[in-house]
C-alpha positions as CSV (number, residue, x, y, z in Angstrom):
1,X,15.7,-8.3,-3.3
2,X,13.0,-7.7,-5.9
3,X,11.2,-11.1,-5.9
4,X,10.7,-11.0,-2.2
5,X,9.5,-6.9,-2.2
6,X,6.8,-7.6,-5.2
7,X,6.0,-10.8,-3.7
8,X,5.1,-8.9,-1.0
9,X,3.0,-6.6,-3.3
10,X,1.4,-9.7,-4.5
11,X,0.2,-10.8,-1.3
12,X,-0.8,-7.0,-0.5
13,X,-2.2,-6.6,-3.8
14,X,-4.5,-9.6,-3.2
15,X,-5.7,-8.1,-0.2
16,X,-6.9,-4.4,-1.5
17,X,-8.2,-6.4,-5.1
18,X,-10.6,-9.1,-3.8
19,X,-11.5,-6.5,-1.1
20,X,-12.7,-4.2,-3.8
21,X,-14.4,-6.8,-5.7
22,X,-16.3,-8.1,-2.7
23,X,-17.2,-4.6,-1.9
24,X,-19.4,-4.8,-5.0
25,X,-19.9,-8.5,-6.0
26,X,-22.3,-9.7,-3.7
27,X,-25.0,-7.1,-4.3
28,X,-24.6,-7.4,-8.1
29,X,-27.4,-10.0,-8.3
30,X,-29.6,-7.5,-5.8
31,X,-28.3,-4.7,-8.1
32,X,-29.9,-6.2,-11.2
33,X,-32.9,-7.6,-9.4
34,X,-33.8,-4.0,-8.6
35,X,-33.5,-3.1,-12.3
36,X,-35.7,-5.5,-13.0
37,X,-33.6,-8.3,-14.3
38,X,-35.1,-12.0,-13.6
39,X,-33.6,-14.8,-11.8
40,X,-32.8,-16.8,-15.6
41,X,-31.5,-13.3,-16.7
42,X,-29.2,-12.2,-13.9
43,X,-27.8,-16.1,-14.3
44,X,-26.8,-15.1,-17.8
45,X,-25.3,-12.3,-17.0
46,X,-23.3,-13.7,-14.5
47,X,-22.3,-16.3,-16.9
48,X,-21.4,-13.7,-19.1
49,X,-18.0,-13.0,-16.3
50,X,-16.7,-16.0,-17.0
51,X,-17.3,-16.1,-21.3
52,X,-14.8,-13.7,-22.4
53,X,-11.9,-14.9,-19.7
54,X,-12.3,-18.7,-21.5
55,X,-11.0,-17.2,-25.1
56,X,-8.2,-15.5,-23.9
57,X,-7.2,-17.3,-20.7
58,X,-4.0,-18.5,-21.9
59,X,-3.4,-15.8,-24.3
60,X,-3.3,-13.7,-21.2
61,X,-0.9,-16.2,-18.9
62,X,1.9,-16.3,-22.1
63,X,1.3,-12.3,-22.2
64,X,2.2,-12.5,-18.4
65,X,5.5,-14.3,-18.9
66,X,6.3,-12.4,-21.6
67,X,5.9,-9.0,-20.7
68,X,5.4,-9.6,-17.1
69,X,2.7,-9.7,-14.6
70,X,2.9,-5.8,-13.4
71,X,2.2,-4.8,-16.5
72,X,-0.6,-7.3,-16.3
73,X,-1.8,-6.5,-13.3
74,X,-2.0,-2.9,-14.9
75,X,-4.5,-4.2,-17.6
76,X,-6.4,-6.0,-15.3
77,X,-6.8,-3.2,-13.0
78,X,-8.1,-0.8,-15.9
79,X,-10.4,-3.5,-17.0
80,X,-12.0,-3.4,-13.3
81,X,-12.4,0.4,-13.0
82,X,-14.5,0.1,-16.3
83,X,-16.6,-2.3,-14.9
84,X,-17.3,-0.5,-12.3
85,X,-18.2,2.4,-13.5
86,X,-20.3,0.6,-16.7
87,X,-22.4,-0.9,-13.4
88,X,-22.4,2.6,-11.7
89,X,-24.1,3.9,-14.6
90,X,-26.3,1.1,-16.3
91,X,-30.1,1.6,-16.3
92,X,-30.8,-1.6,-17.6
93,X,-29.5,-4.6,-19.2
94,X,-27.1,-3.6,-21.8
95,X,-24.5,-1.8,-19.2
96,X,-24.7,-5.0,-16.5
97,X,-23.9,-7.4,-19.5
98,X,-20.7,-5.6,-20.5
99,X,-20.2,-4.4,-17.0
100,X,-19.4,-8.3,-16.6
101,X,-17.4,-9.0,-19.3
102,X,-14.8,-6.3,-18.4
103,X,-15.4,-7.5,-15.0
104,X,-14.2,-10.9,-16.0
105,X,-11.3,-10.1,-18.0
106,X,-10.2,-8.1,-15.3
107,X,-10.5,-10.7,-12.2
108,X,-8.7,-13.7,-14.8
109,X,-5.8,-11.2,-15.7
110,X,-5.5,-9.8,-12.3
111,X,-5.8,-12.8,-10.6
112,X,-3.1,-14.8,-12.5
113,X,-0.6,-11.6,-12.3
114,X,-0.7,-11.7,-8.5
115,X,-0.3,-15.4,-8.1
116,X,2.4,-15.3,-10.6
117,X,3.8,-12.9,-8.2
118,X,3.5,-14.8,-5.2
119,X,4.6,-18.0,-6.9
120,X,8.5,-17.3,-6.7
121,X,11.9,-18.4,-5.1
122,X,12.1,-21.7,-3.2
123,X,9.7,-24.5,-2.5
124,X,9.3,-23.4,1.1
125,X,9.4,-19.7,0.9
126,X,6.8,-19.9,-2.1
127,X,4.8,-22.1,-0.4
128,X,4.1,-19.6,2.8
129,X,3.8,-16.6,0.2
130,X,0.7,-18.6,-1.5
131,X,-0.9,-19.1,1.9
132,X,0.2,-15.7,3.3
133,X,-1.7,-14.4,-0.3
134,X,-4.7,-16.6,-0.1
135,X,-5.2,-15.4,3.9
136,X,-5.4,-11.3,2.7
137,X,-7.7,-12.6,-0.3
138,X,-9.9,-14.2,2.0
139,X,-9.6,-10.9,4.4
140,X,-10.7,-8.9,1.3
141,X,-13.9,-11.4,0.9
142,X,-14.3,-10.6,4.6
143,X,-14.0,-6.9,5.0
144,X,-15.3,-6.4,1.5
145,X,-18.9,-7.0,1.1
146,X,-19.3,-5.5,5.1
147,X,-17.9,-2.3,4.0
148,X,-20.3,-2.8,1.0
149,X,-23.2,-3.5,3.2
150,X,-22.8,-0.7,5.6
151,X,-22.5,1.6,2.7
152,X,-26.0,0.3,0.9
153,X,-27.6,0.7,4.1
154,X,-27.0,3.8,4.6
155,X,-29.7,4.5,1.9
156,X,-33.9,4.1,2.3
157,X,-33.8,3.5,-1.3
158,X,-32.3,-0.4,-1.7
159,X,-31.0,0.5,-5.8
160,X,-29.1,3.6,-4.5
161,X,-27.7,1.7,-1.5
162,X,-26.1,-0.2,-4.5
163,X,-25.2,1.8,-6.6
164,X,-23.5,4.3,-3.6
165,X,-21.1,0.6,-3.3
166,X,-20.6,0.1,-6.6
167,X,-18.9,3.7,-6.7
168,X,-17.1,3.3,-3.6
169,X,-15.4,0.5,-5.1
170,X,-14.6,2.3,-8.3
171,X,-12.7,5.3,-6.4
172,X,-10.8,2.6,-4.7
173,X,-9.9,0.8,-7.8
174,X,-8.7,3.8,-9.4
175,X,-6.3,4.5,-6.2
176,X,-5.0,1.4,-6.4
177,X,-4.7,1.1,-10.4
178,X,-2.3,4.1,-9.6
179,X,-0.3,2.4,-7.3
180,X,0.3,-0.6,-9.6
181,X,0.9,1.8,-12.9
182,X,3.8,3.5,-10.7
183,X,5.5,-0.2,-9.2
184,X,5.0,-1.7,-12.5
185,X,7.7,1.1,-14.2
186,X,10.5,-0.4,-11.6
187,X,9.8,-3.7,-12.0
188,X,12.4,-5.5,-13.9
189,X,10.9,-8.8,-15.9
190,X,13.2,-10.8,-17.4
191,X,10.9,-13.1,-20.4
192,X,12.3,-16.5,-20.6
193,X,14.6,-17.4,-23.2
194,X,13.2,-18.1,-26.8
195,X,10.1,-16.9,-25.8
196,X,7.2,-15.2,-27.9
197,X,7.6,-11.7,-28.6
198,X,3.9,-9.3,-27.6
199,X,3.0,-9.6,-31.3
200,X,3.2,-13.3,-31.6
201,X,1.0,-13.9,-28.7
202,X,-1.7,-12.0,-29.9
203,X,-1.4,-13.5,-33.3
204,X,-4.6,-16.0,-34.6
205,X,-1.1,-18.5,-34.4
206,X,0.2,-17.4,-30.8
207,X,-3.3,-17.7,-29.3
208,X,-3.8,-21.5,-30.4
209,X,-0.1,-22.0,-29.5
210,X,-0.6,-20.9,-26.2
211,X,-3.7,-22.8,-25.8
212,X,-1.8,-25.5,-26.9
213,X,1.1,-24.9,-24.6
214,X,-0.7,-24.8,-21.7
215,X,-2.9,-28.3,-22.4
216,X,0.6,-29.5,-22.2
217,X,1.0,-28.7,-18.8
218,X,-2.4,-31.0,-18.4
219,X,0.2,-34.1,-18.9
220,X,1.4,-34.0,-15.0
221,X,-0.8,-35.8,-12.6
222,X,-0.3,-33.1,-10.3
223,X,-2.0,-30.5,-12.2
224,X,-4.6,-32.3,-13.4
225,X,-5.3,-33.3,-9.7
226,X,-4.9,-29.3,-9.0
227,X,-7.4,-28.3,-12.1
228,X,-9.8,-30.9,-11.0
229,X,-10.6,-30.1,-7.7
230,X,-10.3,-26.0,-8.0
231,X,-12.9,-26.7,-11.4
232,X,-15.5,-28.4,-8.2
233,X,-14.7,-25.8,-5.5
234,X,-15.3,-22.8,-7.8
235,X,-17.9,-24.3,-9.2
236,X,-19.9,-24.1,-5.7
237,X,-17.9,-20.7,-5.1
238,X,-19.2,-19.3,-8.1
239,X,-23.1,-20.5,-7.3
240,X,-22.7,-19.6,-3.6
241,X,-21.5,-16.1,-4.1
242,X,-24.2,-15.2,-7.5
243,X,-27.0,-16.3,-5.8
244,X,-26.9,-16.6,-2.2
245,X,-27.7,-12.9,-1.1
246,X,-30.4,-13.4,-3.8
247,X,-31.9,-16.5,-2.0
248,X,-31.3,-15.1,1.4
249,X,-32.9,-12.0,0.1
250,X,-36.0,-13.8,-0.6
251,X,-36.4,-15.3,2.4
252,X,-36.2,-12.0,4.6
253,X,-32.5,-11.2,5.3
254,X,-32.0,-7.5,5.6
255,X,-28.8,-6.3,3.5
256,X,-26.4,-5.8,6.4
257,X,-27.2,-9.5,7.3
258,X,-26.8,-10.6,4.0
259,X,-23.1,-8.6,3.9
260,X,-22.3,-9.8,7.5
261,X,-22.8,-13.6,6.3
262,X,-20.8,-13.2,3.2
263,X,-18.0,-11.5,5.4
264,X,-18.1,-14.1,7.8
265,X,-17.3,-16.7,5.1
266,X,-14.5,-14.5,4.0
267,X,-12.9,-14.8,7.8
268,X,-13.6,-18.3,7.9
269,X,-11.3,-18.9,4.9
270,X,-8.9,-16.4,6.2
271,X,-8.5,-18.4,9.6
272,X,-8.5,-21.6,7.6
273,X,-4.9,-21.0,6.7
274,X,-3.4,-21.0,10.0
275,X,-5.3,-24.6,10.0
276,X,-3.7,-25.6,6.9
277,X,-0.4,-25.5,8.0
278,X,-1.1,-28.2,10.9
279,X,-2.7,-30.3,8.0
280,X,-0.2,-30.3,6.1
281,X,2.1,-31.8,8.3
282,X,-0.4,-34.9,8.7
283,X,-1.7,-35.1,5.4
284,X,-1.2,-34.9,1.6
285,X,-2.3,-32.2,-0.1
286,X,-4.3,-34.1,-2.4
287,X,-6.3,-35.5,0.3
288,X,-6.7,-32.0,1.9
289,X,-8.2,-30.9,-1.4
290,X,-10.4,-33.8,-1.5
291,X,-12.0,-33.3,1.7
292,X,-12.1,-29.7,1.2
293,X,-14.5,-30.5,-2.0
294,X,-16.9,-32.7,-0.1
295,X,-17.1,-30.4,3.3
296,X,-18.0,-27.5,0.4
297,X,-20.7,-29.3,-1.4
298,X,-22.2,-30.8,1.3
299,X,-22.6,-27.3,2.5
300,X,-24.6,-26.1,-0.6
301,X,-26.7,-29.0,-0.3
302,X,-27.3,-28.0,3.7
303,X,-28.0,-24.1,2.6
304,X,-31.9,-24.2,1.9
305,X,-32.3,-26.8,4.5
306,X,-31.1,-24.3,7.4
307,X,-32.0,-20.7,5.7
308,X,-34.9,-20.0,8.1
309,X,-32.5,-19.9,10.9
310,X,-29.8,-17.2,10.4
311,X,-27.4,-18.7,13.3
312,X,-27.6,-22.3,11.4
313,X,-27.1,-20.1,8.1
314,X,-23.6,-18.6,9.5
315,X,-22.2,-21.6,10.8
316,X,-22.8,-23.4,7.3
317,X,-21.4,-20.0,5.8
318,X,-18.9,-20.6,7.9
319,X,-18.1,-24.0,7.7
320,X,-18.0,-23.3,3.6
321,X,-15.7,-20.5,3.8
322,X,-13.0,-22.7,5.2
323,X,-13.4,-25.6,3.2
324,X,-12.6,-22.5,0.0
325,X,-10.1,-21.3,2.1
326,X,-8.2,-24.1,2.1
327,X,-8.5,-25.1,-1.5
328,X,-7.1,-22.1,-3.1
329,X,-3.2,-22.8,-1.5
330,X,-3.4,-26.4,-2.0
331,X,-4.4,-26.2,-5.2
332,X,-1.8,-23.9,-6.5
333,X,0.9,-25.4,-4.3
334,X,0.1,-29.0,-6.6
335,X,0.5,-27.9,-9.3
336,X,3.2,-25.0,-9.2
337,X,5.2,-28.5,-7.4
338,X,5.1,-29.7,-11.2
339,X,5.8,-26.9,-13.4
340,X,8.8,-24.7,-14.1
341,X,9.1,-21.0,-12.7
342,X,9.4,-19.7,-16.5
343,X,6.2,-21.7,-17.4
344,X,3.5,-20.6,-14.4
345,X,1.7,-17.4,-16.3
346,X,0.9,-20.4,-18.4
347,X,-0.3,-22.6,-15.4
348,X,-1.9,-19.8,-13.9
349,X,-3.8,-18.7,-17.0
350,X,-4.4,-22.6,-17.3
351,X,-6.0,-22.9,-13.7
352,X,-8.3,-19.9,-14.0
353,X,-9.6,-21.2,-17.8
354,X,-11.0,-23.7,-15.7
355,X,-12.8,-21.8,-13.2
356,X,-14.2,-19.7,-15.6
357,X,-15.9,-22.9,-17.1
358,X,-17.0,-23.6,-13.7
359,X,-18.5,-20.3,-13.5
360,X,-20.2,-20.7,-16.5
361,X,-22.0,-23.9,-15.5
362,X,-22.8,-22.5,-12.6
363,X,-25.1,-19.3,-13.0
364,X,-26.6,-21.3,-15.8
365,X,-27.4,-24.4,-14.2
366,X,-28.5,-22.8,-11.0
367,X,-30.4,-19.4,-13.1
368,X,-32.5,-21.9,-15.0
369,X,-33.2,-23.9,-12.1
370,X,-34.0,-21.0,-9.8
371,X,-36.5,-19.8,-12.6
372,X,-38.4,-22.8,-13.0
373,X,-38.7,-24.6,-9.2
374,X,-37.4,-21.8,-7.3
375,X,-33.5,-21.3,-5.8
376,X,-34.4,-23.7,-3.0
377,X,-34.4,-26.6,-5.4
378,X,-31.4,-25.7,-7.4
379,X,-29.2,-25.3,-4.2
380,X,-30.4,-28.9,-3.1
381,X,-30.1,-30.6,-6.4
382,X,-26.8,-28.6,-7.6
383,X,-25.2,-29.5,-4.0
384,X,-26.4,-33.5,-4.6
385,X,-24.6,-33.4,-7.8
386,X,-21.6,-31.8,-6.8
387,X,-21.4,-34.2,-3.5
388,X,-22.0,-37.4,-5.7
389,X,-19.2,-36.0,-8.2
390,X,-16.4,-35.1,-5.5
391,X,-17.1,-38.6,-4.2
392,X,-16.5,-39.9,-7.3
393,X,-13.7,-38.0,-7.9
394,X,-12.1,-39.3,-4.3
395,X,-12.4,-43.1,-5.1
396,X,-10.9,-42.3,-8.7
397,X,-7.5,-40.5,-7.2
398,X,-7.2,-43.3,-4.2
399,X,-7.0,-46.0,-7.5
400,X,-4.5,-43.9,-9.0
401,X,-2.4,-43.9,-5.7
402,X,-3.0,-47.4,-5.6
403,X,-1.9,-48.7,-9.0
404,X,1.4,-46.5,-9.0
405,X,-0.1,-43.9,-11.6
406,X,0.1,-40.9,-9.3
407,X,2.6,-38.3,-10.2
408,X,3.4,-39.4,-13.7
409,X,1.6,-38.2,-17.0
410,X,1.9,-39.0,-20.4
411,X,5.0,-35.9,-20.4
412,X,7.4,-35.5,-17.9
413,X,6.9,-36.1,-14.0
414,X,6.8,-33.9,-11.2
415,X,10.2,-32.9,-9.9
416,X,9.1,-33.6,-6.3
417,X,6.3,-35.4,-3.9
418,X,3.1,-33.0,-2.9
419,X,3.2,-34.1,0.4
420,X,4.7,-32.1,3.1
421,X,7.1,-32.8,5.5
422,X,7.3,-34.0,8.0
423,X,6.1,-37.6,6.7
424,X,2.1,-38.1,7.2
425,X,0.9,-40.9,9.4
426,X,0.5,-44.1,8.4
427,X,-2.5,-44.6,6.6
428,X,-3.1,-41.2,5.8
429,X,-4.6,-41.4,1.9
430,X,-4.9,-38.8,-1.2
């Protein structure tokens, strides 16, 4: 059956993409350092991932249920080899900015076309497809950035080290770019009925439209619950991953301890899902995702407070990777609970334009921070925030639960409860 073979693909897909990406991501910030890029000025560039991916996030999920996401996934994967090779071959800061930008494109279309993938069939079987996916994208965040550390130390020289990783991942993105340009020719995408043909999409008209479509989706409790706490989670993700090998840089870790940290975060969040499904027979999902969000930013605000000891620094690594691990199934599983099949490149474009504002905020926050009182600071104030605004967001969804409003919105309401069976135990809140 074709769902379940490029669902499959999707989970497999997941694996080789984020692998590839954390091959190279976590020494971008050590990349640009070396070509003498400053703390304030590798922040913007890093913000400069998520700018594009904000203009035409839901432009690209209508494009994916239009003209399907293998096609997608094709554009997205081109958009990754050029970034790649941009990095490969910058000298300065003009190459890294757009390096970044494609980069960015490519991780929002990408991302969305394999979840869209993965997202199929029946509640249960879709369900164990989006944790079987999130497990090999955690793997790839494992086995990625220790591949890329081996490979940068392999070289006396730190900047050619870097660079040698950087090209490693771009001969790996062009193998599997072919793979996905020879599946996507037998895949057979049907585009829902009455939908937007290619031209109108792109259209000044179609883009607003499917901006507009997809703040629709916003009307159901259960995505807004979903956006919400994946907007917190990345959020810290997208600080953690920018400028933790800088900060542990700074205070003396060698590169293949950097990698080996970052890798052991990726397990962490791989082994979280065999964890997740014992949860969910206890508790809702929305109180999975809550607890998820404070364990996370309680760990950012623990980072500088345990950095001079490296076994301290792996378990909090550790502890972190699980607490992301977890929040990428639950998240989807809310909201995909709520919506339609013929509507989730939408929801998917929809969830993503939300963690590229988080990833804005960010590298901003935490690059003008870092400049001006030192990383130190901004992980310990940036992890207070986040702590004091998770907490907040907890008491806010336990009144909704109270008071009757979960699950409805101002449009239609979910077709079924987020809670997994069996039935959680008494008490048990969201």
């Amino acid at each position: 059956m074709q769902t379940d073979r490029f669902a499959r693909f999707g989970i497999f897909g997941g694996g080789v993409f984020f692998t590839v990406v954390g091959l190279a991501n976590p020494f971008f910030t050590l990349y640009a350092a070396e070509l003498g890029a400053s703390t304030l000025a590798i922040g913007l560039l890093v913000t400069l991932r998520a700018v594009l991916p904000i203009v035409i996030a839901m432009p690209a999920g209508q494009l994916i249920d239009t003209v399907g996401p293998m096609r997608m996934l094709s554009l997205g994967s081109g958009c990754l080899l050029a970034s790649l090779l941009c990095t490969v071959l910058a000298q300065g800061i003009p190459l890294l900015a757009i390096s970044q930008v494609l980069l960015g494109v490519a991780i929002i279309v990408s991302a969305s076309s394999l979840q869209v993938l993965v997202a199929k069939g029946a509640r249960d079987k879709r369900n164990d497809a989006i944790k079987r996916y999130s497990m090999w994208m955690s793997g790839g965040g494992m086995v990625g950035p220790l591949i890329g550390g081996v490979i940068a130390t392999l070289f006396e020289v730190p900047l050619d080290g870097y660079r040698a990783a950087f090209v490693a991942s771009s001969v790996a993105t062009g193998v599997f770019l072919a793979a996905v340009l020879y599946l996507a020719r037998r895949y057979a995408h049907s585009p829902a009925e009455g939908g937007p043909a290619v031209r109108e999409v792109l259209s000044a008209r179609g883009v607003l439209d499917s901006y507009k479509r997809g703040i629709d989706l916003t009307s159901h409790r259960p995505v807004q619950f979903g956006l919400i706490g994946t907007f917190l989670i990345m959020y810290i993700q997208a600080l953690y991953m920018s400028f933790l090998p800088l900060f542990l840089d700074q205070n003396g870790y060698a590169t293949l301890m950097i990698s080996t940290i970052i890798s052991l975060k990726g397990l962490s969040g791989m082994l979280s899902r065999y964890l997740l499904g014992i949860l969910m027979k206890r508790f809702t999902l929305e109180a999975i995702l809550t607890v998820a969000g404070c364990i996370a930013a309680g760990c950012v605000v623990l980072t500088p407070l345990v950095v001079a000891s490296a076994p301290a620094m792996v378990v909090v690594a550790l502890i972190l990777g699980g607490a992301v691990g977890v929040n990428l199934p639950v998240s989807i599983m809310i909201m995909v609970d709520a919506i339609g099949e013929a509507e989730r490149g939408k929801l998917m474009g929809l969830r993503l334009l939300v963690n590229r504002f988080s990833q804005i905020l960010g590298p901003l926050m935490f690059g003008g921070l870092g400049q001006a009182f030192g990383l130190g600071t901004a992980f310990l104030s940036g992890g207070a925030l986040l702590l004091a605004t998770v907490a907040g967001f907890t008491f806010h969804s336990r009144d909704l639960v109270r008071t009757g409003t979960w699950g409805t919105g101002s449009g239609k309401a979910p077709p079924g409860p987020t809670k997994q069976p069996p039935a959680t135990r008494p008490g048990a809140s969201s």
